[in-house]
Each structure stands twice: as C-alpha cells, then as structure tokens.
C-alpha positions in Angstrom: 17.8 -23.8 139.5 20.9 -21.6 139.0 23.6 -21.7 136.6 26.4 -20.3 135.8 26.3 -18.6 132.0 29.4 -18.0 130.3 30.9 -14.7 130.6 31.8 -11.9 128.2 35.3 -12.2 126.7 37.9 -10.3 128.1 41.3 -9.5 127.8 44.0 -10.8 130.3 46.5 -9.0 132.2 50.1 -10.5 130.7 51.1 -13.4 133.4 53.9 -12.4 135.9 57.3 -14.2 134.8 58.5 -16.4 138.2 62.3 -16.9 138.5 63.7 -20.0 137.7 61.5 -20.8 134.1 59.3 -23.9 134.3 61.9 -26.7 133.7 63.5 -25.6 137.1 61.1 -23.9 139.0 61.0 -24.3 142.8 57.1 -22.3 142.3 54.9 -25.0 144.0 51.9 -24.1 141.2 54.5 -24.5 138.5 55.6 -28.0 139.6 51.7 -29.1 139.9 51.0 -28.1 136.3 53.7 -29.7 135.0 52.7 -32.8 137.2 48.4 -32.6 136.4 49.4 -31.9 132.2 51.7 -34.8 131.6 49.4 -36.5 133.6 47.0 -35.2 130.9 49.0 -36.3 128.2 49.0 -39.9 129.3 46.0 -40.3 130.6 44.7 -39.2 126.8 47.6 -42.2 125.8 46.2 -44.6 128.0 42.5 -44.0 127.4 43.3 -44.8 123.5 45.2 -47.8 124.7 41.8 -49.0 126.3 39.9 -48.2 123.4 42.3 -50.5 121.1 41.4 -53.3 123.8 37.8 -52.5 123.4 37.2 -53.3 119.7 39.4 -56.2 119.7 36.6 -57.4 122.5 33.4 -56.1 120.9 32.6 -59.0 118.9 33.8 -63.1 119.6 36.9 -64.6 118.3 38.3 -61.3 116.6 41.8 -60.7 115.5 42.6 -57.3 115.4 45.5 -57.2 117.9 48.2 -60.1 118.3 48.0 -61.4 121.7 51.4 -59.9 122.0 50.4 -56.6 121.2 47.2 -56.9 123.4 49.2 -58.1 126.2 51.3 -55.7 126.2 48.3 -52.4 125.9 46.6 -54.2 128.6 49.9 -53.7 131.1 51.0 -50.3 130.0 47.2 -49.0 130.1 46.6 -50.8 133.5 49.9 -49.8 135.1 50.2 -46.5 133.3 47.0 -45.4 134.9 48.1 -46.4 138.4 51.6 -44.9 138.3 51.2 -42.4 136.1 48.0 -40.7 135.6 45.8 -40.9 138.7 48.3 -41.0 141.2 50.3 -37.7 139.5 46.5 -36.3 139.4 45.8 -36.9 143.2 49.4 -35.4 144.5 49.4 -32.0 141.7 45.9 -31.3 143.0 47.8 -31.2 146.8 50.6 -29.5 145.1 48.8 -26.8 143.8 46.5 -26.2 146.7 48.0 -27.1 149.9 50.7 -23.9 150.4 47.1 -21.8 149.1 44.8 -23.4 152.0 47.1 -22.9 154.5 48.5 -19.9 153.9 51.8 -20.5 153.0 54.1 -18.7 150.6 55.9 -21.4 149.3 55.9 -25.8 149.4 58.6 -27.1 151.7 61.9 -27.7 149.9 60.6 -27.4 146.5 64.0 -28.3 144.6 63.3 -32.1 146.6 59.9 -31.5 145.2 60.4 -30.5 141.5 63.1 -33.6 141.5 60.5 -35.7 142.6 58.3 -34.2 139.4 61.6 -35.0 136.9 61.5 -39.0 138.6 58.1 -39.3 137.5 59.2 -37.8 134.2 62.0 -40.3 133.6 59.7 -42.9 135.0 57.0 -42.4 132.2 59.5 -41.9 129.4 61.0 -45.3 130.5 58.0 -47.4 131.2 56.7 -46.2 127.6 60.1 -46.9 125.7 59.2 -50.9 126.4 57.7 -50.2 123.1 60.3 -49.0 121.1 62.7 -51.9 121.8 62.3 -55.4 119.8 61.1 -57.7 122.5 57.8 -55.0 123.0 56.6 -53.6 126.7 56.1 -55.3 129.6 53.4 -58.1 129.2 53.1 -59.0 132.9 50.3 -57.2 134.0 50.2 -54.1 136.7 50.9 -56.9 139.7 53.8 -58.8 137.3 53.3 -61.8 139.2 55.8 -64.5 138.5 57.0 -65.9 136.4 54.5 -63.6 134.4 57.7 -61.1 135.3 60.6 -62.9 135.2 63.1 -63.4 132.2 62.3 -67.3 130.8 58.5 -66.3 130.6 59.1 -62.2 129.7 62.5 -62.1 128.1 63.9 -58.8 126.7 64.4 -55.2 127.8 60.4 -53.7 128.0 60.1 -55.3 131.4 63.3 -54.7 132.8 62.6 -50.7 131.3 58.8 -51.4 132.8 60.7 -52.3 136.4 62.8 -49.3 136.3 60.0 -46.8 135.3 58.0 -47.6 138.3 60.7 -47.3 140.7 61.3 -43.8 139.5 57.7 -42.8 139.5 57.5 -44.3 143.2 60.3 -42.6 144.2 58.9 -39.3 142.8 55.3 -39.6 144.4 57.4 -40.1 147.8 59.4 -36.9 147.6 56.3 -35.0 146.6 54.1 -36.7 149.6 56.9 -35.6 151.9 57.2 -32.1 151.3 53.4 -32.2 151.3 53.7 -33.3 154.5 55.9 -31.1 155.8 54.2 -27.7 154.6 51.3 -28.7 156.3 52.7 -29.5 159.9 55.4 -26.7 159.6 54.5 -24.4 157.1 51.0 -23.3 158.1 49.5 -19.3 158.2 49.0 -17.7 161.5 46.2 -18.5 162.9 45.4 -21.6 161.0 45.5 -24.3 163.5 45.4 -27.8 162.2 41.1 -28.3 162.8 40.5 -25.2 160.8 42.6 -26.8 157.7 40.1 -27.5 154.7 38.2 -30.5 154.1 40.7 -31.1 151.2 43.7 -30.2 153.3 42.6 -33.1 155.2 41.9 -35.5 152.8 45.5 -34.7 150.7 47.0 -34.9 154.5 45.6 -38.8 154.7 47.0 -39.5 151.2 50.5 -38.6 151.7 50.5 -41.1 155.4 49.5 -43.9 153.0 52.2 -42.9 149.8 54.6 -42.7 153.1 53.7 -46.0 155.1 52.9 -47.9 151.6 55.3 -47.2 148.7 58.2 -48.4 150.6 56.4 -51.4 150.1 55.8 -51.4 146.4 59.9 -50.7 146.1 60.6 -53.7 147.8 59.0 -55.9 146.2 60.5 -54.1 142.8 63.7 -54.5 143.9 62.7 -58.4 144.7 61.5 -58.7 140.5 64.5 -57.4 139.5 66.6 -60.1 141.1 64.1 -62.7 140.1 65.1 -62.1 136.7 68.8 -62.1 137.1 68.6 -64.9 138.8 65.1 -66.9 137.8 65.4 -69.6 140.1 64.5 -66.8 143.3 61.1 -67.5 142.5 61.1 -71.4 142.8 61.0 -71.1 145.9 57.7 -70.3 147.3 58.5 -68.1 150.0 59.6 -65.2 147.4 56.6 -65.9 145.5 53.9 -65.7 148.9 56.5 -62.7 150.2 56.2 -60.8 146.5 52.2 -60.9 146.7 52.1 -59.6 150.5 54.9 -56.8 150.0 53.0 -55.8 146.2 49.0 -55.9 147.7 50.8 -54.3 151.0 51.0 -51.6 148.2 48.2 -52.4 146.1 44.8 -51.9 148.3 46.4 -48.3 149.6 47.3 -47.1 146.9 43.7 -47.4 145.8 42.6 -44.9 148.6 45.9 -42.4 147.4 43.9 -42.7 144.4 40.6 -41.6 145.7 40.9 -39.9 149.0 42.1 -36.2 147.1 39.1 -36.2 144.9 37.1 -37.1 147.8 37.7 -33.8 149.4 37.8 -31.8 146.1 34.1 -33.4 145.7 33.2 -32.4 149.4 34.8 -28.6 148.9 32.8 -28.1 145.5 29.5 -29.6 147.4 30.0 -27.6 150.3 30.9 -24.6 148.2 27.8 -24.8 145.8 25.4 -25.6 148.8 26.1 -22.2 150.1 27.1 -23.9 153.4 30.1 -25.5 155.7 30.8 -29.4 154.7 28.3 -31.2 157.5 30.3 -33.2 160.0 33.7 -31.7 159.8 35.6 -33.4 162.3 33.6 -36.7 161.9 35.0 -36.8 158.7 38.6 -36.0 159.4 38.0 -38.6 161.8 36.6 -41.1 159.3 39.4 -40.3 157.0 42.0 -41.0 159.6 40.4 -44.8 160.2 39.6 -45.2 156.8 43.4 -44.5 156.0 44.6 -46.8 158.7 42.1 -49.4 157.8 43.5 -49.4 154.7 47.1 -50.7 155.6 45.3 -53.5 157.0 43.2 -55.1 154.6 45.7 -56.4 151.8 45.2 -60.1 152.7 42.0 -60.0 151.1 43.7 -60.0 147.4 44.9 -62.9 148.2 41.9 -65.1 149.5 42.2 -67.6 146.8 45.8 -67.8 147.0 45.7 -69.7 150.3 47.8 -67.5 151.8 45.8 -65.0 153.8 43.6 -65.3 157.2 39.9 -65.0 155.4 38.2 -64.1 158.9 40.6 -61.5 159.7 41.0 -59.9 155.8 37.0 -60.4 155.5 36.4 -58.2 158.7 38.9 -55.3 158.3 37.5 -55.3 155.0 33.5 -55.1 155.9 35.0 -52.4 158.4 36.0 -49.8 155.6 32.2 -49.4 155.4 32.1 -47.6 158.7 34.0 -44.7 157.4 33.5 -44.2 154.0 29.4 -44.2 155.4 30.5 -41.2 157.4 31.7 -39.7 154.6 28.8 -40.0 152.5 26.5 -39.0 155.1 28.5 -35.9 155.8 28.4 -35.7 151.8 24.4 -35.9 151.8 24.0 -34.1 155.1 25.9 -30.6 153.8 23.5 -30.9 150.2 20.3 -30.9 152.5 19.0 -27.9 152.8 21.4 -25.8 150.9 21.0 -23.3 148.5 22.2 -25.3 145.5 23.7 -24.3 142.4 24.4 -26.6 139.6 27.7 -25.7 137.6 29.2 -28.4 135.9 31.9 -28.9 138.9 28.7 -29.3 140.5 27.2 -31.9 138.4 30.8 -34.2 138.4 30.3 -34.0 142.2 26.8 -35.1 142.3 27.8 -37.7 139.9 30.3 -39.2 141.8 28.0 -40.2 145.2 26.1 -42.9 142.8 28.8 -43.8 140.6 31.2 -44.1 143.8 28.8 -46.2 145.7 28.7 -48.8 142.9 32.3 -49.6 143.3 32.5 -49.1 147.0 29.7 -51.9 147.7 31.1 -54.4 145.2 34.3 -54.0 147.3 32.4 -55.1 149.9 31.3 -57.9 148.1 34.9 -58.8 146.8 36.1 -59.0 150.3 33.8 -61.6 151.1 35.7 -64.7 150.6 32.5 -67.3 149.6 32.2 -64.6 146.8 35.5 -63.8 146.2 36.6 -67.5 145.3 33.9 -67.2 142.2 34.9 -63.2 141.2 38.2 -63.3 141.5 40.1 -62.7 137.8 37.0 -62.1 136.2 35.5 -59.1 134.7 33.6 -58.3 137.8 36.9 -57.4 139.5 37.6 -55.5 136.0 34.1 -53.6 136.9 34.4 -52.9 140.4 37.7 -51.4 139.8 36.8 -49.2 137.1 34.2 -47.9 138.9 36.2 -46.9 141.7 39.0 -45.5 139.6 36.7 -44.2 136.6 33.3 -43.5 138.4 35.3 -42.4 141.8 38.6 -40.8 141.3 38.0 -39.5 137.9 34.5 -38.2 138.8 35.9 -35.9 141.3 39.1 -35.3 139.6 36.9 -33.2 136.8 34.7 -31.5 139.8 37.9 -30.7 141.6 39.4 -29.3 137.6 36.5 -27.8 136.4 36.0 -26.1 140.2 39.6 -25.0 139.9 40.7 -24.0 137.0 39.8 -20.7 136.9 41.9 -20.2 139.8 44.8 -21.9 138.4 44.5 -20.0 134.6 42.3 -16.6 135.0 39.8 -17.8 132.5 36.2 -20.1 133.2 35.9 -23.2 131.8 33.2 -23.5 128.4 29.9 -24.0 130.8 27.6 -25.9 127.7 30.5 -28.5 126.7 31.3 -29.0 130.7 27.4 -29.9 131.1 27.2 -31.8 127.5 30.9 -33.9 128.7 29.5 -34.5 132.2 26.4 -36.1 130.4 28.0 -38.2 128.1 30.6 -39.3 130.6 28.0 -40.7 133.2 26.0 -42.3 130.5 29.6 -43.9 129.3 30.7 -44.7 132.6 27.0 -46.8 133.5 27.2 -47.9 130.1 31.0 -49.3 130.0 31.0 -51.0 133.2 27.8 -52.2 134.3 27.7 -55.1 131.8 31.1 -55.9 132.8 29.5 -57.2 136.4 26.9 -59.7 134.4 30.2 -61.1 132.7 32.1 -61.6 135.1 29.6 -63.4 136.7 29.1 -65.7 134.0 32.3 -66.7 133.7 33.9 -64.2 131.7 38.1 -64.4 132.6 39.9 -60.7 132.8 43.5 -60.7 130.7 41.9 -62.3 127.7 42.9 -61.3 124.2 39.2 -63.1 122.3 36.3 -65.7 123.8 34.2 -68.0 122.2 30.7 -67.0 120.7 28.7 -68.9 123.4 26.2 -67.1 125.3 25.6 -63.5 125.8 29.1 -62.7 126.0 29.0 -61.0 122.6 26.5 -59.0 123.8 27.6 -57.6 126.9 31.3 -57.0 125.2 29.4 -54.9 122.2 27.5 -52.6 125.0 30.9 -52.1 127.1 32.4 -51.3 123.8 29.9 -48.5 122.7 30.2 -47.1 126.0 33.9 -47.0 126.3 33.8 -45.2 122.8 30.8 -42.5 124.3 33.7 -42.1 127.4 36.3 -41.5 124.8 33.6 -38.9 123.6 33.3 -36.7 126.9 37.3 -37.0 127.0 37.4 -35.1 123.4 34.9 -32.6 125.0 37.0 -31.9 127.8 40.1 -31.3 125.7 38.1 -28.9 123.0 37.0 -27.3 126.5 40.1 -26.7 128.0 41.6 -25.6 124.4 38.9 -23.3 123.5 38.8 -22.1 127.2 42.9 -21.0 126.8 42.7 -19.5 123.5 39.5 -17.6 123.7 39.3 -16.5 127.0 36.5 -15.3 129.6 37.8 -13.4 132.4 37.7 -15.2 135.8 37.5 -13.4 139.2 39.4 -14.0 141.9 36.6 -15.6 143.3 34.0 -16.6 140.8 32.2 -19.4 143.0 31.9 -18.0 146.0 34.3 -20.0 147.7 34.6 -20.6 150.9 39.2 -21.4 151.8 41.8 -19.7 151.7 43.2 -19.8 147.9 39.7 -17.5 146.8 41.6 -14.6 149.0 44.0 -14.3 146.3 44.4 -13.7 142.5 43.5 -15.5 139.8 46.3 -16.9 139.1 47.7 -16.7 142.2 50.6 -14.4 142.5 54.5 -16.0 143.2 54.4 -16.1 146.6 50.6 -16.8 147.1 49.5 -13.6 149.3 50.7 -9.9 148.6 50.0 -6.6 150.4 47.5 -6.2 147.5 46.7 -9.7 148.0 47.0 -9.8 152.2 46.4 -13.3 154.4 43.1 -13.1 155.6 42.7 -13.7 159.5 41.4 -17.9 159.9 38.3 -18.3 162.3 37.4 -21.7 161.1 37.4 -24.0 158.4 35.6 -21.8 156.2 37.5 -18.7 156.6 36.0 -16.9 153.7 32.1 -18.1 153.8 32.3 -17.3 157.7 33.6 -13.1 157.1 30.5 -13.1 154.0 28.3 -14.6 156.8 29.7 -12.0 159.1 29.3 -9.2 157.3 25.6 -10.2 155.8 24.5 -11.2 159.2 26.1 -10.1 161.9 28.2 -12.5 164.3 25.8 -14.5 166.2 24.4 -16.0 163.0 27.8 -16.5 161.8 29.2 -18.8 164.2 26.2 -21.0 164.7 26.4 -21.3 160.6 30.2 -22.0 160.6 
C-alpha cells in the first residue's frame, strides 16, 4: 500500500498581491474562497445547531430546549445547510476550478459573479438575524409549508428576515451558475473541445442546468409566502396551497442533485487520479449525468404522494428511473479502481468512503419513491436518515476528498496526512453510527420535527446511539479544523503537482498565479480528457501505448 508521508517544512514564497483586494475582487479563486470559508463558518454553526437537537433527543421526555427554541434550531440548521453551506460548497468548488480545467484566464463577468457572492452574504446575515429579533427565527421548517409560514401561525419578523435571506442566497447561486455557464461554452482554451473537459467540468456543467431550470422555481414560490403573510387568507384557498408544494419540491428534489453532482465528479477525479488511470466510461458518464440531471426536473411529484396531489404511477417510475444513471456512475466509479495502481491518501479514503455511504442514501430513495412505502415513511425519521445520508454520507464525503485533494493547490501547503486519516475514520464510524438507527425509528413510528417522545419502546435507545454518533461527527469536524489551522500556520511546501494529477489546473502553480497560466506557467496543448496523465504516458511509453491508455 502507498501513502503519502508528510513532508519537510518549508518556507513559502510571499503570495502575489491581485488587484482589486478580496472584498472586491473580480479574481475567480478569490471569490471561491470567500464563498467555500463562509460556507466553512456556517457549516461549523450549523453542525453545533444539530448537536443542540441531539442531546435534547438522547434520552425520553427531556427539557433542555423550549420547543420554541428547538423549533427554531431545527429550521435554521435544516435550511442553513441547504442554502447556505452545501450549496455555496458545490458552486466555490466550480468557481475555483472551472476557468483552471479549461484553460481560461479568468470567470466570465466576474463583477456579476462576486455580486452574486455578496447576495449570499446578505442572505446568511439575514436568515441568522431571525435570532436576534424578539419573536426568534423562523420556525417553519426548510419547506415552510402553510400556515406553518404564514403570519397568524408564525408572527414576527424571523420569518419574514428567514423569506428574505433565501431569496438573496437564490439569487446569488443563480448569478454564479450563470457565469459558470458561460466560461465553459465561451471561455474554453485552445484546443479543449467540449468531450475533452474533465470529469468534474462535467459534473459542475450539470449542476449549474439544474440551479438555472430550478431556482426560478424556489423564487416563486417565495415570492407566493410572502404574500401569504400579508395577506393570510391566500392560503385558504387550496389551489395556493397544492401550487406552493409543486413550485417549492419543483425546487426541492433538484436541488438535491446541485447538492451532490459536484462532489460526484471531485470523487471520480481523486479515484481516477489515485488509480494511476483515466475515469472508466467517460462519455457514459457524461451521458448518465445529462439524464440523471433531466430526470431530476421530473420527479418532484413524488414528495407529494401522501398529499393526494401527485400521479403515483408516473412520480414512482421517473423516480425508479434515477437508478439507471446513477448505476452508470458507480460502475464507471468501480470500473476506473479495478486494476489501478492505487494509492491511499486521505482524499483517497473520503472517496472510497463515499461509494458505500452514498449507496445507502441512494437506495432508500428508491424505496421513498415507492408510494405503498412512502405512505408509512413519510415525516418520519427514515426520511430524516435517508436524507442525511445523501447530504452527510454523499455530498460531504466527497466534498472533503474534493478539499483534502485540492487544497494544496488552492494554498501551497499539504494538508496534516495522520489527522486527515484519524478525521476520515472517525467521520465514517459517526456517519454509520448517527444515521443508521435513525432508519429502525422511523420505522417504528418515530415522527421527524419532534421536540421529546415518550419512554415506550426502544426509542430511547436508538436516540442515545444517534446521539453518540453525531457527537463522534462533531469530533472529525474539530480534526479537520486543527488540520486546516495547523496546515496554514506551519506549513509543508506543496508542489505544483503533488498527486500526480491528471487536468489542467496541475500545469500551473501552486497557488495558481492571477491569470491562471503564465509564460513560466504556459497552457499545455489538450489531447484528451486527461491532458496531463496522457503527456506522462507519452513520454514514459511512447505514443501507441498512450492513446490506447487515454
């Protein structure tokens, strides 16, 4: 087995100064680290918000937290993590690395984007101020059905603030997902045509169709809650209330994918990189991720089976059908591990990780979109599981691949390998250890938004194991921030290209310079997908070898 050993300190060249500062810079890499560290910052917020939840659940019929209080923690960790953590994760990642894949100097009209990054600012800021204010944050839940939403049930200003704060943050994703866009139809290096873009290229390429075709959506139906509590008696009328759910789950089931699809490809470019070889199935993936994506747009209904208000045949089969391409992904994932020359770094380990942990919220999707089960899961804490799995097991599994894989690009110095191995341990072991007893009580009958329970049955039980294991999560989160700390104040010396990598972004400096490539820093010439792992290949073995290889 090989592993990567921490290196030597060293002593690192002084960064360049960028025009325009950080609080107004039109620097693509700037305006994703802003984005990825408030994200940071919250997401650390949130994640104590969860723990709160956790020890008032632990043990039956406790009282630590006012059902007020808890009410309000479970909406602002909930939503916060939607709107403002995983979602800010999945677009810096893109921001960062797009204009470096493709060999472009700069983002497409970065002022649009970095005003995109100060609405998700003023977004956050006014989403968290519900607490500051005397009626306390929004109560109504991330959906904020009615009339969980409206003023005679929520009265005050947190949910009005809560309203406002997501419309900003929307807006802001949108402006970033555009100019993504754009750079990569428009903005792309000579010679890289559109099937030799990365497998991550791809995958943020998918992400920003669905912010595009979906968060108009999610607006909408803001815009519809706002009026509702101006004027309460909207939502007496059923039609708002039926035409809320389908404009908000429009929304809701995408934005799942926007939350997974960019750590999907930052988990294939780390496997692919640390198998030695190109990802297996290239364009049968970009092909998956194309249906998957549309697919997507077309399965909101099934949030709604126990409503009454959605075709069960129809939602159930575009629902089932999501299992066509995501198994092409996986078997592409598998495929480009077998008989590789693997290497087990701790991006390495997250990546591994994430097939199982993944696969455990993918299939109970599969088994919440099946009506005759759906009717018994729904709004209980095997929804709560499933979720988290996809969100905490999926997205957050290849979110710390994709960072720890990364971030000596982005900084100049390696990542602490010990504490990565010792947080990827204790955040698998967490993860299993959090949510899998949240399947047996849902199944028994425990209900999701609940503040306490009764002391019947093993509920106790299964609520004391979640709660050790969110507290061993919270654990490998502290490891990761000592990591990255230590890392930046005691630095080891990163090469341009300490992995081995195979696209474009390991051509240049670590950190990259302003403008991406420089004469001492030139645009390599693009054969294929894997521009850099095919000239290695070329020189090492000639060029027969190399294009059967890449």
């Amino acid at each position: 087995m090989t592993t990567v050993s921490d290196p030597e300190p060293a002593v690192l060249p002084a960064p360049v100064e960028r025009p325009g500062g950080w609080l107004f810079t039109s620097d693509h890499k700037r305006i994703a680290i802003l984005t990825i560290g408030v994200a940071l910052v919250l997401f650390f917020a949130f994640g104590a918000m969860a723990l709160a939840m956790r020890t008032q659940l632990a043990q039956p019929d406790q009282h630590l937290i006012s059902n007020d209080l808890y009410n309000q923690l479970f909406t602002i960790h909930g939503s916060g993590m939607i709107y403002l953590v995983i979602t800010p994760f999945a677009l810096g990642f893109g921001l960062y690395l797009i204009p470096l894949q493709i060999g472009s100097p700069t983002i497409a009209a970065p002022r649009l984007t970095m005003t995109g990054f100060w609405l998700y600012v003023v977004g956050a800021v006014s989403i968290l101020s519900g607490f500051a204010v005397i009626d306390g944050a929004a109560s109504s839940g991330w959906t904020a059905y009615t009339p969980l939403s409206d003023s005679t049930f929520t009265p005050g200003h947190g949910q009005a603030l809560w309203i406002f704060g997501v419309f900003c943050s929307a807006v802001g994703m949108m402006l970033m997902a555009g100019t993504l866009l754009f750079t990569v139809l428009f903005k792309r290096g000579p010679t890289m045509t559109m099937f030799r873009l990365p497998i991550f290229t791809w995958s943020m390429v998918v992400t920003v169709l669905m912010v595009l075709g979906a968060f108009p959506s999610l607006l909408v139906a803001l815009i519809l809650m706002a009026i509702g509590r101006v004027d309460p008696g909207l939502f007496a009328h059923n039609i708002w209330n039926v035409g809320y759910q389908h404009l908000f789950w429009f929304y809701g089931h995408p934005v799942v994918y926007v939350m997974f699809f960019p750590f999907v490809g930052a988990v294939a470019e780390v496997l692919s990189t640390f198998a030695g070889r190109p990802f297996a199935g290239y364009k049968a993936t970009i092909l998956s991720l194309l249906a998957f994506a549309a697919l997507s747009m077309s399965v909101w209904g099934h949030h709604m089976f126990t409503t009454g208000q959605a075709d069960d045949s129809y939602y159930q089969l575009t629902s089932t059908l999501l299992a066509v391409p995501a198994g092409i992904e996986y078997f592409g994932m598998i495929a480009t591990l077998i008989g590789g020359k693997l290497r087990y770094p701790t991006a390495m380990l997250f990546a591994l990780g994430f097939i199982p942990l993944f696969l455990i919220g993918g299939l109970t999707g599969i088994m919440s979109g099946t009506p005759v089960l759906d009717y018994h899961f729904q709004d209980s804490y095997f929804v709560v599981a499933h979720f988290h799995f996809t969100l905490v097991g999926g997205s957050l599994s290849g979110f710390f691949a994709g960072f720890y894989f990364w971030f000596p690009k982005v900084t100049g110095a390696m990542l602490r390998e010990r504490l990565g191995r010792l947080q990827f341990v204790l955040f698998f072991i967490g993860t299993l250890v959090t949510f899998l007893p949240m399947f047996a009580s849902g199944i028994i009958g425990m209900p999701r938004r609940v503040v306490t329970y009764l002391p019947d049955g093993p509920l106790g039980t299964l609520n004391l194991i979640s709660t050790i294991g969110a507290f061993i999560l919270g654990l490998s989160m502290l490891v990761f921030l000592v990591n990255v700390l230590v890392s930046l104040l005691f630095r080891h010396v990163a090469s341009h290209d300490p992995w081995e990598g195979h696209s474009l972004e390991w051509a240049t400096s670590s950190p990259p310079p302003a403008l991406n490539f420089t004469p001492e820093w030139p645009f390599p010439r693009v054969t294929s997908f894997t521009p850099l792992l095919h000239r290695r290949l070329l020189a090492e073995r000639g060029p027969e070898v190399a294009e059967k290889t890449t």
